[in-house]
mmCIF file of the N, C-alpha and C atoms, coordinates in Angstrom:
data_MODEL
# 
_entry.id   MODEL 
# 
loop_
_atom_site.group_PDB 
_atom_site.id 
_atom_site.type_symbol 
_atom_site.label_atom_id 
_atom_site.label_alt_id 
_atom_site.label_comp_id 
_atom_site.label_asym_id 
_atom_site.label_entity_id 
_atom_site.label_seq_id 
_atom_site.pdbx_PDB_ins_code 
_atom_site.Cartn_x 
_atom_site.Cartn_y 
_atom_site.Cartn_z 
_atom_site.occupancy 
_atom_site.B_iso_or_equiv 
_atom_site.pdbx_formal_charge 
_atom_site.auth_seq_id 
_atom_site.auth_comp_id 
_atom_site.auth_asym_id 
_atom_site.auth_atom_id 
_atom_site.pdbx_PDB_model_num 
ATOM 1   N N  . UNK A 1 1  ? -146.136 -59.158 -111.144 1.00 0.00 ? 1  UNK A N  1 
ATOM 2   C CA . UNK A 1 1  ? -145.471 -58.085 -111.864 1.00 0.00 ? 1  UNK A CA 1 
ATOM 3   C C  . UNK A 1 1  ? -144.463 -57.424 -110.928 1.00 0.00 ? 1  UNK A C  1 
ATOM 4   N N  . UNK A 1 2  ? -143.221 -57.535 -111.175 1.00 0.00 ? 2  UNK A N  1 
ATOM 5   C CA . UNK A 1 2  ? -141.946 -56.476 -110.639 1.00 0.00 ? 2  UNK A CA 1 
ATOM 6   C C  . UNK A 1 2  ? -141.534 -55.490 -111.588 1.00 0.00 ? 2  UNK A C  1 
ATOM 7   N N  . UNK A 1 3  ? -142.179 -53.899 -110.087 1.00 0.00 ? 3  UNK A N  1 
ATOM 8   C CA . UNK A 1 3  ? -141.406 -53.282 -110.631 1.00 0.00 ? 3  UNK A CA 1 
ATOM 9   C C  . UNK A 1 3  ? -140.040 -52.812 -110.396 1.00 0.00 ? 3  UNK A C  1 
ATOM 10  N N  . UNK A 1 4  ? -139.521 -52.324 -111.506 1.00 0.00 ? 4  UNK A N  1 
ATOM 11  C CA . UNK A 1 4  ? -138.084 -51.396 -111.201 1.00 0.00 ? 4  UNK A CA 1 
ATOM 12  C C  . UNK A 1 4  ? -137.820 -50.423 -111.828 1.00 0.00 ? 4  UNK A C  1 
ATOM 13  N N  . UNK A 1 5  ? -136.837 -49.516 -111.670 1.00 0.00 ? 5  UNK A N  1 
ATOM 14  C CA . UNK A 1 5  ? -136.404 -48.622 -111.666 1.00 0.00 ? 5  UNK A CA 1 
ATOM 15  C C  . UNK A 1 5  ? -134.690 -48.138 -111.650 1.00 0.00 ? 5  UNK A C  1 
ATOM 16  N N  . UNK A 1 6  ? -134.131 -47.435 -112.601 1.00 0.00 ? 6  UNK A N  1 
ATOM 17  C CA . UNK A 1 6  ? -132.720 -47.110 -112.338 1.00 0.00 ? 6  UNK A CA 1 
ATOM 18  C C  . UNK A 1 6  ? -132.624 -46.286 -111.921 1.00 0.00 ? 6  UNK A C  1 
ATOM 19  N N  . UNK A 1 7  ? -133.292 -44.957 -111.768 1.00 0.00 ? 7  UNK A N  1 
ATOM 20  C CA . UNK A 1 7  ? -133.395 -43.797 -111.263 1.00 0.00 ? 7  UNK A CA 1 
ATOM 21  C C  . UNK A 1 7  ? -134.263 -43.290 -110.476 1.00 0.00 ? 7  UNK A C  1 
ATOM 22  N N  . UNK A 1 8  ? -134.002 -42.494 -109.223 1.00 0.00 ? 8  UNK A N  1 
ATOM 23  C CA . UNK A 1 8  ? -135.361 -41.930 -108.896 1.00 0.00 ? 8  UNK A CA 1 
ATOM 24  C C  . UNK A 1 8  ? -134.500 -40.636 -108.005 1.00 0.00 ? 8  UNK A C  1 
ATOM 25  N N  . UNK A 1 9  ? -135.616 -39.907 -107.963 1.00 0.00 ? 9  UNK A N  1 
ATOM 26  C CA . UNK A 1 9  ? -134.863 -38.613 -107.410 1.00 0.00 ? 9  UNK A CA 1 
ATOM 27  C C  . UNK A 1 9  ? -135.982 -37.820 -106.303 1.00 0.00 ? 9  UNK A C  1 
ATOM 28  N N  . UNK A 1 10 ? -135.638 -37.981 -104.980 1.00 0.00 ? 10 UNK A N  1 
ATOM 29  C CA . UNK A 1 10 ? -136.726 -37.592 -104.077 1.00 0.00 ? 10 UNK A CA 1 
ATOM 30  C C  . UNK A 1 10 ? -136.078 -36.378 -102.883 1.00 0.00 ? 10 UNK A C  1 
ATOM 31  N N  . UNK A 1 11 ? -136.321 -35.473 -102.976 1.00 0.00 ? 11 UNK A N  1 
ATOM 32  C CA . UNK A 1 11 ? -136.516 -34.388 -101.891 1.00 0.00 ? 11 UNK A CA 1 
ATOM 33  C C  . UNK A 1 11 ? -136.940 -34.065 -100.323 1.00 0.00 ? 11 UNK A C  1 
ATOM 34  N N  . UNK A 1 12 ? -135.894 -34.347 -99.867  1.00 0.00 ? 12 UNK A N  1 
ATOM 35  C CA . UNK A 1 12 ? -136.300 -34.540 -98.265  1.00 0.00 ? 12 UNK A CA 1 
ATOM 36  C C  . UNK A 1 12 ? -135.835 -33.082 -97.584  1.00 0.00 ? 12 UNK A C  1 
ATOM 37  N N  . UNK A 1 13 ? -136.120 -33.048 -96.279  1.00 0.00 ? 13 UNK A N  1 
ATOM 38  C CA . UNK A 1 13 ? -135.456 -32.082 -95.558  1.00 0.00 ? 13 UNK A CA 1 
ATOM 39  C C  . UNK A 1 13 ? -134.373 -32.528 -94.661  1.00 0.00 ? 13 UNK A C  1 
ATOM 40  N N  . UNK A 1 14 ? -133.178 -31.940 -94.511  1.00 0.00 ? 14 UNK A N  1 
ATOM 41  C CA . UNK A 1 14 ? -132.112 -32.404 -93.880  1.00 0.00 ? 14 UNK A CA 1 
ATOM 42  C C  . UNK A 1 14 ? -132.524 -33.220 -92.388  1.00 0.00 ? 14 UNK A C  1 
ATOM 43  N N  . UNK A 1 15 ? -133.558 -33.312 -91.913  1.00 0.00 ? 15 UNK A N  1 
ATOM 44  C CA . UNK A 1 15 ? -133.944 -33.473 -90.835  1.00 0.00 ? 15 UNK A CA 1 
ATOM 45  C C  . UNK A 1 15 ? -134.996 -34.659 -90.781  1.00 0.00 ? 15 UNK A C  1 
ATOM 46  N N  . UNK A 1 16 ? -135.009 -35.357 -91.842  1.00 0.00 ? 16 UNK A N  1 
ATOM 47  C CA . UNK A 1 16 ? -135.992 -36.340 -92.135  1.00 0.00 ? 16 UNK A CA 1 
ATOM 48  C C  . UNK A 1 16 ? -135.396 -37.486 -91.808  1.00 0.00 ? 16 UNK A C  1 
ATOM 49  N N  . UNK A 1 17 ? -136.303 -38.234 -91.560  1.00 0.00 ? 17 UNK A N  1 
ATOM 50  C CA . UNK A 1 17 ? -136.297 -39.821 -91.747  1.00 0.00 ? 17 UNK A CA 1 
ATOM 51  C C  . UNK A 1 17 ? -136.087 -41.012 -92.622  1.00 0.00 ? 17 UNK A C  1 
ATOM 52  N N  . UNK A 1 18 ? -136.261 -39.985 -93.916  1.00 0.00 ? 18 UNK A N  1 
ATOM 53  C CA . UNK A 1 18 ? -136.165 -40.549 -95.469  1.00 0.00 ? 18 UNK A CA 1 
ATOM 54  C C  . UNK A 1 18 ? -135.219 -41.509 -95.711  1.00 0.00 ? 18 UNK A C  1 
ATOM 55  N N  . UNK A 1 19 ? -134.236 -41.440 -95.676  1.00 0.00 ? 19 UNK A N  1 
ATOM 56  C CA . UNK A 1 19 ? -132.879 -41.659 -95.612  1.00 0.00 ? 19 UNK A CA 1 
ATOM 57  C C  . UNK A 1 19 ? -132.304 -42.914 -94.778  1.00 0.00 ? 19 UNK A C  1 
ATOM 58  N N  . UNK A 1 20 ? -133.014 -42.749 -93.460  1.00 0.00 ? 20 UNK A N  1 
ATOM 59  C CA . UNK A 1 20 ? -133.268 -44.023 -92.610  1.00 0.00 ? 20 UNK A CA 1 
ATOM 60  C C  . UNK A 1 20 ? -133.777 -45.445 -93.049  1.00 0.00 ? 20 UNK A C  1 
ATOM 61  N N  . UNK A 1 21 ? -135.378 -45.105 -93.559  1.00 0.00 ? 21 UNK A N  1 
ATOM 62  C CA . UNK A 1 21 ? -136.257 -45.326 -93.984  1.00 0.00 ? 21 UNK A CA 1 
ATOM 63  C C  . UNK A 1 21 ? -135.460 -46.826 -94.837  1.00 0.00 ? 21 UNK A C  1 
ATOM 64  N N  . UNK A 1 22 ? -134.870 -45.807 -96.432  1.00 0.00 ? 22 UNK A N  1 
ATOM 65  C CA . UNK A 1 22 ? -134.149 -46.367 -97.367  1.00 0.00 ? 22 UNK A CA 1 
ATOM 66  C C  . UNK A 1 22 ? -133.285 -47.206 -97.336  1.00 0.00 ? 22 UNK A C  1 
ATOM 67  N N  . UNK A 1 23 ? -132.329 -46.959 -96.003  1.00 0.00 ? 23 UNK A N  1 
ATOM 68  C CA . UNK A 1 23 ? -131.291 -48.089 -95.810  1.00 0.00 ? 23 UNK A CA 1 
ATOM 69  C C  . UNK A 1 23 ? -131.602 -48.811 -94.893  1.00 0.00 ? 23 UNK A C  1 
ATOM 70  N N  . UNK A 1 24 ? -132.285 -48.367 -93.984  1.00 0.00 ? 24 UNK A N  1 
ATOM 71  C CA . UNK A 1 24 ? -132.646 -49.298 -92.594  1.00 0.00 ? 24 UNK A CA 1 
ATOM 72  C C  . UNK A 1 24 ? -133.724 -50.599 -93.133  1.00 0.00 ? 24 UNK A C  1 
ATOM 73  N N  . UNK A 1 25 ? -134.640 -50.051 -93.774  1.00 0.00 ? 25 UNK A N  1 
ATOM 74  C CA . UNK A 1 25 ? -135.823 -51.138 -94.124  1.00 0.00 ? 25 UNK A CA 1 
ATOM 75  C C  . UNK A 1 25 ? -135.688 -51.488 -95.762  1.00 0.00 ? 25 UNK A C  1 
ATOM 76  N N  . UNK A 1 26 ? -135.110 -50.731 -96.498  1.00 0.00 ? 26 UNK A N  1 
ATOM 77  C CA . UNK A 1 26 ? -135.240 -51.292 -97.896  1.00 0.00 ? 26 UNK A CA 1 
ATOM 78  C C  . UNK A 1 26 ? -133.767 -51.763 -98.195  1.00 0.00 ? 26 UNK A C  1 
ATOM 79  N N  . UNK A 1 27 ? -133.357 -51.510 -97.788  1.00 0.00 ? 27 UNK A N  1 
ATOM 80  C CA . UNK A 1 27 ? -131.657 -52.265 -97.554  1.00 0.00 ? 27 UNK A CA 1 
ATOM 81  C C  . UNK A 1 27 ? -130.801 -51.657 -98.541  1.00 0.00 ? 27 UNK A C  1 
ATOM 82  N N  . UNK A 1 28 ? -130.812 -50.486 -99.214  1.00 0.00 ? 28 UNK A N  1 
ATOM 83  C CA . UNK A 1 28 ? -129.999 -49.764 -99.793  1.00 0.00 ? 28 UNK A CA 1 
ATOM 84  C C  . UNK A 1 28 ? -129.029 -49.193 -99.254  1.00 0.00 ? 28 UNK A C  1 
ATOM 85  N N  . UNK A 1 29 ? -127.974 -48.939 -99.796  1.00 0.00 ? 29 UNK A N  1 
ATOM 86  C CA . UNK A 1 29 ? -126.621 -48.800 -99.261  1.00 0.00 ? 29 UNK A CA 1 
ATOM 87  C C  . UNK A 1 29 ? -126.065 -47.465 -99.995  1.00 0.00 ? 29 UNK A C  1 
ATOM 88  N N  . UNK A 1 30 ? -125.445 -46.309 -99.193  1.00 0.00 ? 30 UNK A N  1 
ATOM 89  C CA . UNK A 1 30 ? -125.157 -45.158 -99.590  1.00 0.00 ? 30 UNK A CA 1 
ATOM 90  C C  . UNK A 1 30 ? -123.458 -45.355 -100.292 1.00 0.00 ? 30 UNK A C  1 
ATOM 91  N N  . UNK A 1 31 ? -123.581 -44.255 -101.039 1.00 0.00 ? 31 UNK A N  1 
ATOM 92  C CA . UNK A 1 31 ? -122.460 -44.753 -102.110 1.00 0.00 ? 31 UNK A CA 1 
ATOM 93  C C  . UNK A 1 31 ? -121.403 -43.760 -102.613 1.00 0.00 ? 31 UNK A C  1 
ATOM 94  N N  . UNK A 1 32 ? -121.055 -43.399 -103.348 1.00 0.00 ? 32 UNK A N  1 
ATOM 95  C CA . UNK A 1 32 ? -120.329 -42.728 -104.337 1.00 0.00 ? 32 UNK A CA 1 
ATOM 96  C C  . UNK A 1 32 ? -121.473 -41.678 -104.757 1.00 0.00 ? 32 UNK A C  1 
ATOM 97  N N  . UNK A 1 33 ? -120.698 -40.577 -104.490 1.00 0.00 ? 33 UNK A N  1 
ATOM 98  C CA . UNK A 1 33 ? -121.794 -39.175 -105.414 1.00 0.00 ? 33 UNK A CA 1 
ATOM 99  C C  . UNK A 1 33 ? -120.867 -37.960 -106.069 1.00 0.00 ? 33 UNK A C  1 
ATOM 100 N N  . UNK A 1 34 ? -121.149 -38.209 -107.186 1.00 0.00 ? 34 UNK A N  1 
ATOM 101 C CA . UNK A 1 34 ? -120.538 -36.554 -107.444 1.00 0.00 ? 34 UNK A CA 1 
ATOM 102 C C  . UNK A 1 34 ? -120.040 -35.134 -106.476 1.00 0.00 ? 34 UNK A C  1 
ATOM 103 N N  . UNK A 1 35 ? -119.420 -34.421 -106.434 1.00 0.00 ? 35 UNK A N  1 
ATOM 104 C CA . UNK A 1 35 ? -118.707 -33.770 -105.778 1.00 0.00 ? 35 UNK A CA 1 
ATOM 105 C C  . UNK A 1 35 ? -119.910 -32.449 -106.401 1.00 0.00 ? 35 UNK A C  1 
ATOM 106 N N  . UNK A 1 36 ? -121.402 -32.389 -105.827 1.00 0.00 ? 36 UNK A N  1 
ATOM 107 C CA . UNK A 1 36 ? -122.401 -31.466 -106.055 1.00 0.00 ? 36 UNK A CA 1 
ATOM 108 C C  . UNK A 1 36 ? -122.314 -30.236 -105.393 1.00 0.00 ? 36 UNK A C  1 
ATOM 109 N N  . UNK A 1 37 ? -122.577 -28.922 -105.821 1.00 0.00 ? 37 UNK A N  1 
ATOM 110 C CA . UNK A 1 37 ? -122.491 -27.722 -104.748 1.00 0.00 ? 37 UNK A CA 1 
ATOM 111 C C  . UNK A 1 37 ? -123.753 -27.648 -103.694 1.00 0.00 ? 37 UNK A C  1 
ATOM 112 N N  . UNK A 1 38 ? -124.401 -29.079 -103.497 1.00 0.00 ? 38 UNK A N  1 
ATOM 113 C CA . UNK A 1 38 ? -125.537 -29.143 -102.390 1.00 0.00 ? 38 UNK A CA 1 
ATOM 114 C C  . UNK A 1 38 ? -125.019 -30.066 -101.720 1.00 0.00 ? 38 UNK A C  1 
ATOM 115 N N  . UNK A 1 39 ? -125.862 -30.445 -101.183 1.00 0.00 ? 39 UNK A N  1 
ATOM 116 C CA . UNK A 1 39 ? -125.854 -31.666 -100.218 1.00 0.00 ? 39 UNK A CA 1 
ATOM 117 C C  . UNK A 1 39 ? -126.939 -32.476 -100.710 1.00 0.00 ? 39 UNK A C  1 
ATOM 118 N N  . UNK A 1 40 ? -126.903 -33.957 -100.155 1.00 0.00 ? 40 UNK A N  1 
ATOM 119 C CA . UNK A 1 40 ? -127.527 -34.791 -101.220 1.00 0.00 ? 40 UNK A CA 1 
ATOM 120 C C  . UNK A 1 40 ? -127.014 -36.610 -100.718 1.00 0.00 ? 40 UNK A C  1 
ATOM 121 N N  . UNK A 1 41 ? -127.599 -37.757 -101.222 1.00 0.00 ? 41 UNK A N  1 
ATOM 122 C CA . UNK A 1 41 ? -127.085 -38.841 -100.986 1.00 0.00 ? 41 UNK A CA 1 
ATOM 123 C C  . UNK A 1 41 ? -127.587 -39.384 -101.740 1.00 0.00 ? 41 UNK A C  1 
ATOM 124 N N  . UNK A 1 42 ? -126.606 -40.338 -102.392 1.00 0.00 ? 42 UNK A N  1 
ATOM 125 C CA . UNK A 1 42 ? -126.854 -41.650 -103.241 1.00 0.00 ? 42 UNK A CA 1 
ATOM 126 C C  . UNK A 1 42 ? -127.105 -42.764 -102.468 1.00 0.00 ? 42 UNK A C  1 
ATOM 127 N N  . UNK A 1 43 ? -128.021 -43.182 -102.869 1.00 0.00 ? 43 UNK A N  1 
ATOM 128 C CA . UNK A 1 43 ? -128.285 -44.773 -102.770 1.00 0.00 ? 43 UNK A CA 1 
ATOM 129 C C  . UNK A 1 43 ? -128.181 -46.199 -103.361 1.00 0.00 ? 43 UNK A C  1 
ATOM 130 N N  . UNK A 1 44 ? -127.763 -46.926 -103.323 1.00 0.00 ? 44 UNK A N  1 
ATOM 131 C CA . UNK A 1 44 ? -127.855 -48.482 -104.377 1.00 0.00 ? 44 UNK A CA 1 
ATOM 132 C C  . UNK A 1 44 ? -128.422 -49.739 -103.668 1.00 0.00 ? 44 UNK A C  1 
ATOM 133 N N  . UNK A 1 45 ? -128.896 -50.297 -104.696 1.00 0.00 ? 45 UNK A N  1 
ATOM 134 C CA . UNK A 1 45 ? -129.571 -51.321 -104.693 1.00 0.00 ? 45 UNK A CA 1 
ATOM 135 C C  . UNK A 1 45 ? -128.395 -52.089 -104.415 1.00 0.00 ? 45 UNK A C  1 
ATOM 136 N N  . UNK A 1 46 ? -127.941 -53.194 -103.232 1.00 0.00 ? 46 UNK A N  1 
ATOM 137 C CA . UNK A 1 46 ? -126.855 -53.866 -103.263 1.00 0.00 ? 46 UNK A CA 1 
ATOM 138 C C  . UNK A 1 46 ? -127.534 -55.597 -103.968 1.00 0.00 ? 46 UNK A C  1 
ATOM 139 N N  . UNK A 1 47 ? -126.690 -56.018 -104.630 1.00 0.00 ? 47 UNK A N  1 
ATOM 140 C CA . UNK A 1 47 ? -125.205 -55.829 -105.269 1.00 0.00 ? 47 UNK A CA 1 
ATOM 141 C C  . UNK A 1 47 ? -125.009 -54.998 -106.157 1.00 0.00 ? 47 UNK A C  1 
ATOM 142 N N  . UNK A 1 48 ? -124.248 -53.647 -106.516 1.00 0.00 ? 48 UNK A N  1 
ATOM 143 C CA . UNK A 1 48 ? -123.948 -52.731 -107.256 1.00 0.00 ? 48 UNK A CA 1 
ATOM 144 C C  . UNK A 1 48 ? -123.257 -53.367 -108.255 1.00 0.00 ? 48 UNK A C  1 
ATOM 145 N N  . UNK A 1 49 ? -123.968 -53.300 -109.528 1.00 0.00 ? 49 UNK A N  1 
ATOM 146 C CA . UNK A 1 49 ? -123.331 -53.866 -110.743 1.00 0.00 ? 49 UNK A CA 1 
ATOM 147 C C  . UNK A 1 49 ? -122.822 -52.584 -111.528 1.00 0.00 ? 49 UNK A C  1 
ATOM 148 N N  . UNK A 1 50 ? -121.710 -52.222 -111.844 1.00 0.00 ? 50 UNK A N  1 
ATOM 149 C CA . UNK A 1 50 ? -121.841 -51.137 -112.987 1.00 0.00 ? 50 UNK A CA 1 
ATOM 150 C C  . UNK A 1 50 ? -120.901 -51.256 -113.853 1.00 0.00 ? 50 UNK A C  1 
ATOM 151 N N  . UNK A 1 51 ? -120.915 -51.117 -115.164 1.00 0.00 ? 51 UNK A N  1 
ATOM 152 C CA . UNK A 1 51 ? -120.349 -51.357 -116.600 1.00 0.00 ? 51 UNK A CA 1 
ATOM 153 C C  . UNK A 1 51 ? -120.030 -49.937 -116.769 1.00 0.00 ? 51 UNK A C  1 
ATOM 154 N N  . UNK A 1 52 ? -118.634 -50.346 -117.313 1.00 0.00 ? 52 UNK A N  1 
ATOM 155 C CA . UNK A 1 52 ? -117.365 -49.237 -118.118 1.00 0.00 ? 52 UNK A CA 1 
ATOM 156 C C  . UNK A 1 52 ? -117.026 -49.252 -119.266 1.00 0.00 ? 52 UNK A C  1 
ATOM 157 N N  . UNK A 1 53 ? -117.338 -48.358 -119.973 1.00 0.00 ? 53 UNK A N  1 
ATOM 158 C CA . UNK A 1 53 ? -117.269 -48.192 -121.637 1.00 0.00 ? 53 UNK A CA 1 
ATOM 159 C C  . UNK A 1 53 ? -116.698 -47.456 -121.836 1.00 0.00 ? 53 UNK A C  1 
ATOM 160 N N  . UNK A 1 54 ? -115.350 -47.800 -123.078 1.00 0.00 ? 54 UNK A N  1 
ATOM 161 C CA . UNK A 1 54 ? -114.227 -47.126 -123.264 1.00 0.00 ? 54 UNK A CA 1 
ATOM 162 C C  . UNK A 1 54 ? -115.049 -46.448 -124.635 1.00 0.00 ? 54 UNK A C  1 
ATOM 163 N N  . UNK A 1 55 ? -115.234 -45.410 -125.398 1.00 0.00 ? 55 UNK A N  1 
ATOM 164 C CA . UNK A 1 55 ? -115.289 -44.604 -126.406 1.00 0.00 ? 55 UNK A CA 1 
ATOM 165 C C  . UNK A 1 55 ? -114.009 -44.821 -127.366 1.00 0.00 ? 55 UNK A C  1 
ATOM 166 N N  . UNK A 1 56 ? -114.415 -45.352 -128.563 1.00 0.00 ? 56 UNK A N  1 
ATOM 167 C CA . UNK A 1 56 ? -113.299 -45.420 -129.424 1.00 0.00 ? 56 UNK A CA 1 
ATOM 168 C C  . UNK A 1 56 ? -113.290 -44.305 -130.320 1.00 0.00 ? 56 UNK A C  1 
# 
């Protein structure tokens, strides 16, 4: 059984390891983030696939 996930949202302290952790050993790659009034980091699963939908 594999699991996955598109989202996840985890809380560190600026001073953590977390972050390391994520890209160093799980091989995620920091990315593109909204322009947030915090501080904060995105992560992706590489290869980053993402689909664009025009609204008619």
């Amino acid at each position: 059984m594999t699991m996955t996930f598109n989202h996840l949202n985890l809380l560190a302290s600026a001073d953590s390891q977390e972050l390391k952790v994520f890209v160093d050993i799980l091989g995620l790659k920091e990315g593109e983030r909204p322009c947030f009034p915090f501080k904060g980091s995105w992560l992706y699963q590489v290869p980053i696939f993402t689909q664009h939908e025009e609204l008619l």
